[in-house]
N, C-alpha and C positions, 0 to 999 in steps of 0.2 A: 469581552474584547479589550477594556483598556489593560489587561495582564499580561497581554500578548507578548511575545518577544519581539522588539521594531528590527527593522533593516530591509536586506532585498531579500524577502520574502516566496517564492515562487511556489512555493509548494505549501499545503494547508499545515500539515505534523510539522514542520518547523517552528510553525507559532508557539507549539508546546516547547521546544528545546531549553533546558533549561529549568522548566518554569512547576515543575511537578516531580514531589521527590517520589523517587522507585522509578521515573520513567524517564528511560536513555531513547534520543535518535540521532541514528547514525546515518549520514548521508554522505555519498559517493565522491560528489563533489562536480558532477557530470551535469550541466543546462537541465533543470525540470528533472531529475532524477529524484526515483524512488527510494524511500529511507527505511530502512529497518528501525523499525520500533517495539522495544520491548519492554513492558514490566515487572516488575521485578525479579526479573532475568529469564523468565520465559520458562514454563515446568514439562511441556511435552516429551516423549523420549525419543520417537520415532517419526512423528506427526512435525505439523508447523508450531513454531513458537510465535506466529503472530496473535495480538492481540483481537479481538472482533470490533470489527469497527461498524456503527449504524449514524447514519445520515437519515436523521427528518423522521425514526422509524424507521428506518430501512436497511438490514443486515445486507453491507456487502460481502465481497467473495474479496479476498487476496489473489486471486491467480490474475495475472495480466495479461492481455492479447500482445502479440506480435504489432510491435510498430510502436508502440506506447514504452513511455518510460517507467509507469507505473500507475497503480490503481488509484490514487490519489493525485495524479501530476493531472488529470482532466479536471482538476475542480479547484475554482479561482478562491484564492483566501480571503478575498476580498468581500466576498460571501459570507462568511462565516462569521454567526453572532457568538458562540462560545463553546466551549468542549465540559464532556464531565468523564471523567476516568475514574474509572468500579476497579477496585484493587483487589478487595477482599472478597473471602466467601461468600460473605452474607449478602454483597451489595451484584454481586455476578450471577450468582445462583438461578435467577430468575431469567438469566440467558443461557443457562441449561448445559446442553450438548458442546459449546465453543466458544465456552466463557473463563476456561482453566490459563489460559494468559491475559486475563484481564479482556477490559469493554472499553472503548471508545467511543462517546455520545457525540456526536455531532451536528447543533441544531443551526440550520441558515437565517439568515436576516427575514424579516416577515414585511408584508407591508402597516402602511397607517395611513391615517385621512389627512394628517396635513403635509399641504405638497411643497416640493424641495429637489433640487437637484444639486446634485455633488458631480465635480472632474474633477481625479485626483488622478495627478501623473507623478511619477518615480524614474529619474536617469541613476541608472549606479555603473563606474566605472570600475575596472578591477585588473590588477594582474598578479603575477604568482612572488610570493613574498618572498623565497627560499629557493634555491635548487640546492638538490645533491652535489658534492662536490667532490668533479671526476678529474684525471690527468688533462692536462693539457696538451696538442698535439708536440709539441718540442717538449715533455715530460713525458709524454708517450715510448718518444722515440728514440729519447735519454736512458730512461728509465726504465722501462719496460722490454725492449724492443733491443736496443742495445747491451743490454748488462745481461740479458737471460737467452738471447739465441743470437747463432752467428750471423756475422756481420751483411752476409748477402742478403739476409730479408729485409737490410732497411732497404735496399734496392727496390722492393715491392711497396714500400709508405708511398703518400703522397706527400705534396707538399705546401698543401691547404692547410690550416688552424681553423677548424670548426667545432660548435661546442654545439651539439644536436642537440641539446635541452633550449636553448636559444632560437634551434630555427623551428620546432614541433610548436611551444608556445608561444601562447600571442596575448597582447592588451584585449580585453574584452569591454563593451559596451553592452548596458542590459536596460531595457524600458517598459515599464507598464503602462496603460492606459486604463483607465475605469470612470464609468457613467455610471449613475445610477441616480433614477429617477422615482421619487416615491409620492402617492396623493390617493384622493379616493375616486375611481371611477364610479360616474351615476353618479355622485355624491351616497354612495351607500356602500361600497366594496372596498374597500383597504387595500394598495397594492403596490408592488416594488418593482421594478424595472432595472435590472441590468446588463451593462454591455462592459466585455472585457476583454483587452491585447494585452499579450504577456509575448518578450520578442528576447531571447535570454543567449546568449555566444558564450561557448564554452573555453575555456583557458588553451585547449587541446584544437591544431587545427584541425577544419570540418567542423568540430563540433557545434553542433545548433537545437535551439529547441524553440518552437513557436505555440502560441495558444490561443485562441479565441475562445469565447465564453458566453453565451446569453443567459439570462437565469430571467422569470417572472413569478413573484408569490401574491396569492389572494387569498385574504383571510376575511370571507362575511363571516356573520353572525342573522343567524334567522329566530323567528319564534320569541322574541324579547330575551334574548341569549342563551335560551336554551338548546339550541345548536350554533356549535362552530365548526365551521369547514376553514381547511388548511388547505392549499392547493402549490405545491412546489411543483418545478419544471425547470429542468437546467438540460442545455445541450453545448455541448466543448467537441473543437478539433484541435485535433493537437497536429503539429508537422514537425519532425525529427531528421537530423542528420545524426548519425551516430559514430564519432570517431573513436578511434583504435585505443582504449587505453595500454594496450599493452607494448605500441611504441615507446611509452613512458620508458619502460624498461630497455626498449631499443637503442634508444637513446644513448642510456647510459654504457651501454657496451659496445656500441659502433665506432668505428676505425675513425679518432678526432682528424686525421692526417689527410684524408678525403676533402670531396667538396661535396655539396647539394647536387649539383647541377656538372653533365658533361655531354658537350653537343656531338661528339662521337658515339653517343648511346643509341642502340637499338632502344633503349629501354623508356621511352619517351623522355628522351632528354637528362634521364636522372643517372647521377654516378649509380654504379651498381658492380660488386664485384663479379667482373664476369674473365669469361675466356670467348671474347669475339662474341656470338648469341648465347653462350653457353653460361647460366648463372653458375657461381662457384659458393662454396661454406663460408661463414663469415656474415651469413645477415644479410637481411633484404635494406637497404637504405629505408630509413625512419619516416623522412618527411614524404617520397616517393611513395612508401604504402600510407598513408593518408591520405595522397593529395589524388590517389588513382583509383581510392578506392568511395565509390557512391553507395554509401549503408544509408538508406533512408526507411522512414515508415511515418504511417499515417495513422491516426484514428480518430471515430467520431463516437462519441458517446452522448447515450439520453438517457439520465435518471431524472425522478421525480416520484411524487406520492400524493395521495389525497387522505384526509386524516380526517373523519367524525367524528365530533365529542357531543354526544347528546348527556343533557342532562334534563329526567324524566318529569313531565309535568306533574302527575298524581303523588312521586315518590321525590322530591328534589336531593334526597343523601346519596340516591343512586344514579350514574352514570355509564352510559355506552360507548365504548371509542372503537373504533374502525380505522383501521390504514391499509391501504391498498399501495402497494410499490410496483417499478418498473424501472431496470435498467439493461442497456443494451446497447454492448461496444463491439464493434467493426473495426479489426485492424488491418492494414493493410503492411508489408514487408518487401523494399526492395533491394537485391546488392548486388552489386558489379560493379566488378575490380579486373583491370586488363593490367598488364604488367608488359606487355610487349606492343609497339605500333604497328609492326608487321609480322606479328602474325595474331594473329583472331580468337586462336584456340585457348591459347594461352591466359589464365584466370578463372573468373568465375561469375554467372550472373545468374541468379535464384529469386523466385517469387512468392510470397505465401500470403493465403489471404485468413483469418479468424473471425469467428462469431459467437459472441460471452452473452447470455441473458440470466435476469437473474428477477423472478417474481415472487412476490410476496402479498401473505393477507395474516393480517392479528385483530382480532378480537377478543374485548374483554370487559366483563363487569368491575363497578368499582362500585364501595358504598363507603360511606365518611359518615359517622355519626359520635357525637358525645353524649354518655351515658352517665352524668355526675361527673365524677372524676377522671372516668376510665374514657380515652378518645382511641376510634377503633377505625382503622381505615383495611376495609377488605377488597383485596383482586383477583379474579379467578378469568382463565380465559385459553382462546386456542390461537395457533399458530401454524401456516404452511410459508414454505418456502422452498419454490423447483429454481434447478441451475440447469443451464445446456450450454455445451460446446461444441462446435463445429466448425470445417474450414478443409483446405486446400493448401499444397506446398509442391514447389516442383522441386527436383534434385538440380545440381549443378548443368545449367541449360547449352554451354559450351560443349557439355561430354556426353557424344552423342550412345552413352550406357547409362546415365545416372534419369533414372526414372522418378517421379512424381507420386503422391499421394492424397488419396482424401482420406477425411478423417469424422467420424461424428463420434463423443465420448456418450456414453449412458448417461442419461438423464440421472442426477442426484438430486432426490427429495427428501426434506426435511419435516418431521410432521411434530410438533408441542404442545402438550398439555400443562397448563401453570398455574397456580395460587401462589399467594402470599399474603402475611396478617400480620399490620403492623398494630399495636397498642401502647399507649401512653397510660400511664398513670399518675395525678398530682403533678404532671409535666414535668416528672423527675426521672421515672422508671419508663423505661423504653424497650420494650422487645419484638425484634422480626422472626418471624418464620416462614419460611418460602420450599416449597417442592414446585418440582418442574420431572415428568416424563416425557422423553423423547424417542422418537422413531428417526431412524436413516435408513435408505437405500442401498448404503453403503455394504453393508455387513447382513448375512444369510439369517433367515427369519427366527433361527434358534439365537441371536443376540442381535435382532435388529432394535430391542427396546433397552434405554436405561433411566436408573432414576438415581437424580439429583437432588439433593435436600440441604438445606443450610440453615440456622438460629445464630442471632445474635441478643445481646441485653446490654445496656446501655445505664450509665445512672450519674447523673445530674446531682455532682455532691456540692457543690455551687450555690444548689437553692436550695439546701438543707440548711437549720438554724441555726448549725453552728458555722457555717459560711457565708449567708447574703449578705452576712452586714461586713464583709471583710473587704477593707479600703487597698488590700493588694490582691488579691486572688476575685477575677471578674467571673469567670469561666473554669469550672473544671468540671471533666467527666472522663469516667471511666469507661470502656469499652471491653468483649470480650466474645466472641462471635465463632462457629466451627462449621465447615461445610463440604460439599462434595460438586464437583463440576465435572464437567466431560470433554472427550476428542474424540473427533470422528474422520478426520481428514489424514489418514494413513494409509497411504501406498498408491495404489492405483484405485479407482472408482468400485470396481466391482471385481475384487481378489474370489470375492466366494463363486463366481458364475466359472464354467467352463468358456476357454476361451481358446480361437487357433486365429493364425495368423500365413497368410501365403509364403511359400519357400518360396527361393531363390529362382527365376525365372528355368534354369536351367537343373533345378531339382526336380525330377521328374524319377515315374516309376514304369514298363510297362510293363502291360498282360495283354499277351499273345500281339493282337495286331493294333490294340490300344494303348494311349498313353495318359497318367494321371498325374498332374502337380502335387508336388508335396503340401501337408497343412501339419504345423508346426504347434502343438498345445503350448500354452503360456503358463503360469505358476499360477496355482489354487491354492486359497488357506479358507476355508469353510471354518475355521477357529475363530478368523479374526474375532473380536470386538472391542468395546470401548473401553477406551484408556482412561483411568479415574483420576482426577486428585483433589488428593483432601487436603485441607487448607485449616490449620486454629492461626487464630490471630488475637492478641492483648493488644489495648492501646491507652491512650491517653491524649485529651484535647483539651490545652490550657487556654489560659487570657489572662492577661496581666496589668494592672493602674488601667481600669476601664478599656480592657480591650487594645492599647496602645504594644501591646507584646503580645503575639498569639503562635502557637504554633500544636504540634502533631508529632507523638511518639511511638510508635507501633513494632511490637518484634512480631516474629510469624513463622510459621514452619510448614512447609507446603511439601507434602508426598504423589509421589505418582506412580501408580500402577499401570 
């Protein structure tokens, strides 16, 4: 954590920004908004280029619920004790099926026995550094208006000077709060306590984003350390307004010559090019569709995991670990946008509500033992992981044609079979090798399985004789690693199953004195399967006058099938 990038932080991947070469994030720039995060550069063709990212052991999902700014904006970075990003083949491999754009580790703060409390609050003030720079209304009227059409349509200007980029943005104020309270309850349990507001105003009016946070971690130890239990529990609501970025652009092309505001508007008060109730071409006034429109959404999320590390009384080289995961976000989606005061009809108000689960179990043996020289650390183990969707959306609730929908998607199961053997030699030679078989729901039972396999070797020419005693060279080792990963997340859920979907109310067939709704077949590929890439990688990790210069050179060449 002290690596971190400081500043106003809102979102957990920003702490990386920066801070890790091959890995760009990109962020919207929108209150608590979701970043695209890629490394290096993302190899899928069809599929997601996101990376996998796992919390505490626990493989989330990228898809985000309605209401939510993104899969990551529920979770307070304030939390978070450090990330470890898996680049390469060899170090991804062992996450199989959805480790072909890299692995995101992400472990949270734990608790301890001595107790402490922290308030740490953050004001950050902000506003927009730059605008585009557009005609002014007397350049408008000069220049544009005048010089290129005839003279009766300056008849039509107004005779306002507004600079829409001015009246859309605003100064923002942004604060966090966080408690966190750590000691050992009983005097035997190790445990951390926290409490978090995150209250963020976006540059854009409307825009908002609110956060609460609680998180609690317990970490005994039973049996004279032979078991540790891990117990994380984090719940976050988030509360969102969502404004328009696409007035940004409205902005820049609306009539400077206007004003904001005209009390002759049917249109609640706001200019708006009209003819009497009649809107005309030319653009809905900017700050009007913001100010009229209520895009909000809600959601609550609860992840957490319980993680056993036994290590065996009779056998102490050998260990058990066990993680159980759970998470499950509710979003909720509201909009309504009226556009006219008298009359009703006019806009739009829609409701949708979604439900994301995502459980998980991995288990797996480990054994560590040194055999002279040669140190062998072997893990072999299994892995489930079901995802469901579900939820409800109505059509446009004004328009008494725009009908509603529910919705359940197929459950998506993931099932893995994994080893991996690492061995040392002389603490010089180093080599991995890791396969992993995987099953998905995804794809028809003639390519529902793939296997994934990776090696790398390693060698420590550093502690070789003709180097330790060298007073520039602290660290050097060579690397050289090849491997195969997978994608599973292409297209829809279940492309190989037959599937129909109800026509059009009014598509109908009959025979004789009966009538039958149409049903509509959807697209089949019984073909699908998984998308592979192979990955070699060369490297090099120096150190230099005792470690005081160190760094990392890697070229790489990643294919995908």
């Amino acid at each position: 954590s002290k690596d971190f990038t400081r500043g106003n932080i809102v979102t957990p991947e920003n702490l990386l920004s920066g801070r890790v070469a091959g890995v760009t994030v990109n962020t919207s720039g929108a209150p608590g908004s979701g970043s695209e995060i890629k490394i290096r550069g993302g190899s899928s063709i069809n599929a997601s280029n996101n990376p996998l990212i796992v919390i505490d052991g626990l493989p989330i999902t990228n898809d985000n619920v309605g209401g939510s700014r993104g899969v990551l904006a529920s979770i307070n970075p304030n939390d978070i004790d450090s990330f470890t990003v898996l680049k390469d083949a060899s170090a991804t491999a062992i996450y199989g099926s959805r480790a072909s754009n890299g692995v995101i580790i992400i472990v949270t703060k734990k608790g301890r026995s001595e107790f402490s409390v922290d308030y740490d609050v953050q004001y950050t003030l902000g506003d927009i550094d730059e605008q585009i720079e557009v005609f002014s209304a007397d350049e408008f009227r000069a220049q544009v208006i005048a010089q290129n059409l005839p003279n009766n349509f300056i008849s039509q200007l107004g005779d306002a000077n507004t600079d829409w980029q001015d009246e859309i943005f605003r100064k923002t104020v942004s604060v966090n709060h966080n408690v966190t309270v750590r000691g050992s309850l009983f005097n035997a349990i190790p445990a951390r306590f926290s409490f978090g507001v995150t209250e963020q105003e976006g540059a854009i009016l409307t825009s908002e984003f609110d956060r609460r946070n609680l998180s609690l971690s317990l970490n005994p130890t039973f049996f004279d350390n032979h078991l540790k239990v891990n117990l994380n529990t984090n719940l976050s609501y988030e509360d969102n307004r969502f404004g328009d970025s696409g007035q940004i652009g409205a902005a820049l092309r609306y009539d400077p010559t206007q004003p904001v505001y005209d009390p002759s508007s049917p249109f609640g008060g706001f200019y708006q090019h009209r003819n009497g109730n009649t809107l005309l071409l030319g653009g809905s006034n900017p700050v009007a569709a913001l100010l009229q429109t209520n895009n909000i959404g809600d959601s609550e999320r609860f992840y957490g995991n319980i993680n056993f590390d036994y290590k065996f009384h009779f056998l102490p080289e050998m260990k058990f670990v066990l993680n159980l995961g759970y998470d499950k976000t509710e979003g909720v989606s509201r909009n309504n946008s009226i556009y006219a005061t008298n009359d009703p009809i006019k806009g739009n108000r829609s409701f949708s509500f979604q439900e994301r689960t995502n459980q998980s179990l991995d288990g797996f043996l480990n054994y560590n033992k040194k055999f002279g020289t040669i140190n062998t650390d072997l893990t072999a183990g299994y892995s489930y992981q079901r995802f469901t969707n579900e939820g409800h959306f109505t059509g446009n609730q004004r328009d008494p044609n725009s009908f509603g929908d529910t919705f359940a998607d197929p459950d998506i199961v993931l099932i893995g079979f994994f080893g991996r053997a690492n061995l040392t030699v002389a603490e010089k030679y180093l080599m991995t090798l890791t396969y992993r078989r995987d099953g998905t729901s995804r794809f028809s039972e003639d390519n529902r399985w793939g296997d994934f396999y990776a090696g790398a070797f390693a060698w420590k020419l550093s502690d070789e004789d003709f180097l330790k005693d060298s007073k520039t060279i602290s660290n050097l080792k060579l690397r050289v690693g090849y491997g195969i990963t997978g994608q599973q997340e292409i297209g829809e859920r279940d492309l190989f199953l037959s599937r129909y979907q109800a026509g059009s109310i009014n598509s109908q067939y009959q025979f004789g004195n009966g009538v039958v709704s149409s049903l509509i077949p959807s697209e089949i590929n019984p073909d699908l399967k998984w998308e592979e890439t192979k990955t070699l990688e060369v490297g090099i990790d120096y150190g230099l006058f005792d470690e005081y210069v160190t760094g990392s050179l890697n070229v790489f060449q990643k294919d995908s099938e």
